[in-house]
N, C-alpha and C positions, 0 to 999 in steps of 0.2 A: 368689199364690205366684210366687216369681221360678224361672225353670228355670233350672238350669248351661247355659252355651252349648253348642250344635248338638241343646239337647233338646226335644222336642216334646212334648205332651199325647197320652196312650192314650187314644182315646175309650171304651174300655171300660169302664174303671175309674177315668177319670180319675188314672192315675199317670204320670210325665212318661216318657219310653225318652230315651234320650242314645247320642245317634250322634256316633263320632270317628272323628277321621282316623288317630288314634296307637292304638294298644294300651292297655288299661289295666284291669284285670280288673273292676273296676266298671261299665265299657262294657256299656249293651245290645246295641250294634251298632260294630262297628268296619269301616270302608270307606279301604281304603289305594288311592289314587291312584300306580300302579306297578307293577314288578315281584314278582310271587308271590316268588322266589327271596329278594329283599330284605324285604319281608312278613317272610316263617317267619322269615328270622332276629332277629328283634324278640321271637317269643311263646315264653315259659319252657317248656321240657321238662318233659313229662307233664302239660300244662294243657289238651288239648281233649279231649272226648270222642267226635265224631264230623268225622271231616275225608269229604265228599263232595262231589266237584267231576265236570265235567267237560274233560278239559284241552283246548287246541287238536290237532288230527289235524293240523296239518301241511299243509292244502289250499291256503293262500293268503288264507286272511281278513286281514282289518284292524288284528285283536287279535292275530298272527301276526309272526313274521318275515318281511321281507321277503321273504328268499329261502328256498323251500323245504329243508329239511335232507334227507340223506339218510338212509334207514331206521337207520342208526346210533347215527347222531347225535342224531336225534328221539325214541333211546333212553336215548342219554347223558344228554340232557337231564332228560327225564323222571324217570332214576335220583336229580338231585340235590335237586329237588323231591319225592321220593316218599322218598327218605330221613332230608330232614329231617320229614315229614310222620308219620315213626315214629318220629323222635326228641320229637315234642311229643306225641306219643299216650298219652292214660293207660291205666295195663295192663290194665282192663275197656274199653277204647274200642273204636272201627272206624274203619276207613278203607273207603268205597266209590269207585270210583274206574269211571266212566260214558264210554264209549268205543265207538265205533264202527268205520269200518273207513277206511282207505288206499287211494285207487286209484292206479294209475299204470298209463297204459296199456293201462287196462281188465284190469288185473290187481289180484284183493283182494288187500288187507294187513290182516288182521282185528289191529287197534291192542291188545286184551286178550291175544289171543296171545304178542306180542311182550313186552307189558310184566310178564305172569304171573311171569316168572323174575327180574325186578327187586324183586317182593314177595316171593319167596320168601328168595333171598339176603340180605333183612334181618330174617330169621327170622318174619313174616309165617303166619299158613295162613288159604287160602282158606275161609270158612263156604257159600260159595255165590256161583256164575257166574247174574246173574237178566237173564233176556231180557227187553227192551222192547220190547214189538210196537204198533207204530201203522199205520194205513192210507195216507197220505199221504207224499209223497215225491216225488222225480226221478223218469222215466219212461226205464224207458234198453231200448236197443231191441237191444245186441248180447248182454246175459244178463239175468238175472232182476231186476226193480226190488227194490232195498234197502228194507226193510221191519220194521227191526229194529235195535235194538242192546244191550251189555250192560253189566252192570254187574255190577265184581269187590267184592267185599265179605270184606273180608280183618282179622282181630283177632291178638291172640299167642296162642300156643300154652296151651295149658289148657282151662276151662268155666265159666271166670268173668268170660265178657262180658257184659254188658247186651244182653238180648235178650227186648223185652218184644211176643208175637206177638196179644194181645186188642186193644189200638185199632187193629191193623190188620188184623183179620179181614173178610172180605167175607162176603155172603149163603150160605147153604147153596142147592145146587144141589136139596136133596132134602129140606127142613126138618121134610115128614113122613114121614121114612123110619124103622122101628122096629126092633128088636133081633128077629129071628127067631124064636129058643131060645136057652137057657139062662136063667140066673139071671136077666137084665134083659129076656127075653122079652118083647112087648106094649109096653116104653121107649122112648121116641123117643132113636133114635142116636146123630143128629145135634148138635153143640154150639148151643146157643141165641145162645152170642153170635157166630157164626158160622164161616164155615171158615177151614184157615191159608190166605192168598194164593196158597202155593205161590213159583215161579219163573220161573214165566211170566204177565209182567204187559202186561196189553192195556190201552193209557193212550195217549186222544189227544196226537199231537204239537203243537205250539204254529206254524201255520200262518196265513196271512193274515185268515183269520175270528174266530182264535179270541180269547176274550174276554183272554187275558194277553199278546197278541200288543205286544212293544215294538219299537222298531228292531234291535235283536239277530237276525243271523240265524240262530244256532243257542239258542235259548232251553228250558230247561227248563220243565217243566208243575210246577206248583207241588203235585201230587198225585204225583208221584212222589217227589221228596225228603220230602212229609211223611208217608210210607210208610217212609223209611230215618227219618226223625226221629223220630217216635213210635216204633218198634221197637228203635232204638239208643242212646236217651237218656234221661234224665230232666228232669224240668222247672229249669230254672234251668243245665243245663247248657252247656256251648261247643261250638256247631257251627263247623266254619271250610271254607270253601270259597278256596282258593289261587287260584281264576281264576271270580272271582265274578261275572263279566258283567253282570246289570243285575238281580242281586241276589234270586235267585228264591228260594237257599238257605237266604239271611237272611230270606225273606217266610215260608219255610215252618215257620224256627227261631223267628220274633218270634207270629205264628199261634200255636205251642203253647207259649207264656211259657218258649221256651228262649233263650238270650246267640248273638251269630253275628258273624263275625270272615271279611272276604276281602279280594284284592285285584283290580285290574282294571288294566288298562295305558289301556283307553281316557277319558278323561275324561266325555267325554257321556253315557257306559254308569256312570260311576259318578252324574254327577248324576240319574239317572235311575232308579237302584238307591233313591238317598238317598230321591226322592217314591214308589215304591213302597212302603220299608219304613215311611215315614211314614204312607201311608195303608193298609197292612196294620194297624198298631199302631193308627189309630184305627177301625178297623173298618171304611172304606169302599170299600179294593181290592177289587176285583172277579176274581176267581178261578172255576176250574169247581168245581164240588162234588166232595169226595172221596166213593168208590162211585158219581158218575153213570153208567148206564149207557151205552154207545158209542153215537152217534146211528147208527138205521137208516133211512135215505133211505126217502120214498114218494113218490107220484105222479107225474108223465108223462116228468118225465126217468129215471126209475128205470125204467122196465118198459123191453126192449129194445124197439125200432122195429120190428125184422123179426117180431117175433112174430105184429104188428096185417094182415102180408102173408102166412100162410099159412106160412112159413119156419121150420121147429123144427132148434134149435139138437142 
């Protein structure tokens, strides 16, 4: 079988996925080399169903402007990307939109704050603010280490979003816990296929060890998008990620036979994207398992030292 160009073999099924550079609704994967801004204006209104990105903060990376903008301006910005971003939304769709914080000066600028009134003004409502707690981070020594970030997860107004909460339920904390009294007295409680996630998600970050660890220095963990993708889509549907970095989006959209569509300004970050989702689609990326639980450290570097001297803390 001959493939259309830039397309590769799914080892799963052996069916080909076709990666382009252009837009084209047939696209498994579309990977635009540029600007996000330039991106959106190419893909038809009301054609994605889930837009989850995280944009640059503003700090000085590489995929960044040059020169830092000021809080204003980093709003302005943002406004015109997040506006077209609801002009291509279909009216059961989501936009999650994954941000963290602004320092200057050692003063926060929590970046969700700022941007909340930009979704709103385009007629937008919040479904839920979901905290990402990871252990790992900068170590900062004049306030408390950042240890967290969140994500706005914002649909149109009504109850006719796509919100499907069973593939991504976790373990019940109590799975034999039973109904006290009344009618279901003696029943187990608890849901069998497990609980909601809730809104506070504890999901390691993507650090020097860890197994999806690419050259990107702010990299998404491939279990947390596929937590907004399995809950906000259906299969066959368009994720698009506006600032697609090294393509985690698309790994987590190709993963559950969904379409995925971003852009990236860096070149190296998209050829990079491209052998990710290529060996996502044939089954051999290496990702952490969704529901691992959090590694807990044992032995000699774990127990404190002063213990072994008589010293209680």
């Amino acid at each position: 079988m001959k493939l259309p160009k830039n397309a590769v073999h799914a080892g799963r099924d052996g069916a080909p996925i076709l990666i382009s550079d252009r837009f084209a609704v047939e696209n498994d994967v579309t990977l635009y080399t540029g600007r996000a801004e330039d991106f959106l204006a190419r893909l038809p209104e009301r054609s994605v169903q889930l837009v989850v990105t995280s944009p640059p903060y503003n700090i000085g990376k590489k995929y960044e402007r040059a020169k830092k903008l000021t809080a204003s301006q980093y709003v302005e910005e943002q406004r015109k990307v997040i506006a077209r971003c609801a002009a291509i939304l279909k009216p059961a769709g989501s936009i999650c939109w994954q941000v963290g914080n602004h320092v200057s000066d050692n003063e926060i600028l929590p970046i969700d704050i700022m941007l909340y009134p930009v979704f709103r003004e385009l007629g937008l409502v919040l479904r839920n603010r979901i905290v990402w707690h990871f252990e790992h981070g900068l170590h900062c020594s004049r306030r408390l280490s950042g240890r967290y970030e969140t994500i706005l997860w914002f649909t149109w107004p009504g109850a006719e979003y796509v919100f499907n909460v069973d593939p991504i339920r976790v373990p019940q904390k109590y799975p034999g816990k039973k109904h006290f009294k009344g009618p279901k007295a003696g029943q187990y409680s608890a849901n069998p296929l497990g609980k909601n996630p809730g809104d506070l998600w504890v999901i390691p970050n993507v650090k020097h060890n860890h197994v999806e660890k690419t050259t990107h220095p702010c990299q998404f963990p491939v279990e947390l998008v596929e937590r907004l993708v399995l809950a906000l889509t259906e299969k066959n549907d368009l994720v698009l990620d506006p600032y697609i970095g090294v393509g985690t989006a698309a790994v987590a959209a190709v993963l559950n036979d969904r379409r995925a569509a971003g852009a990236e300004v860096v070149p190296d970050y998209v050829r990079t994207a491209k052998k990710r989702i290529q060996s996502a689609a044939a089954g051999t990326l290496r990702t952490r398992p969704r529901q691992r639980p959090v590694y807990v450290p044992s032995g000699s570097i774990a127990v404190p030292p002063w213990n072994d001297s008589g010293i209680k803390g």
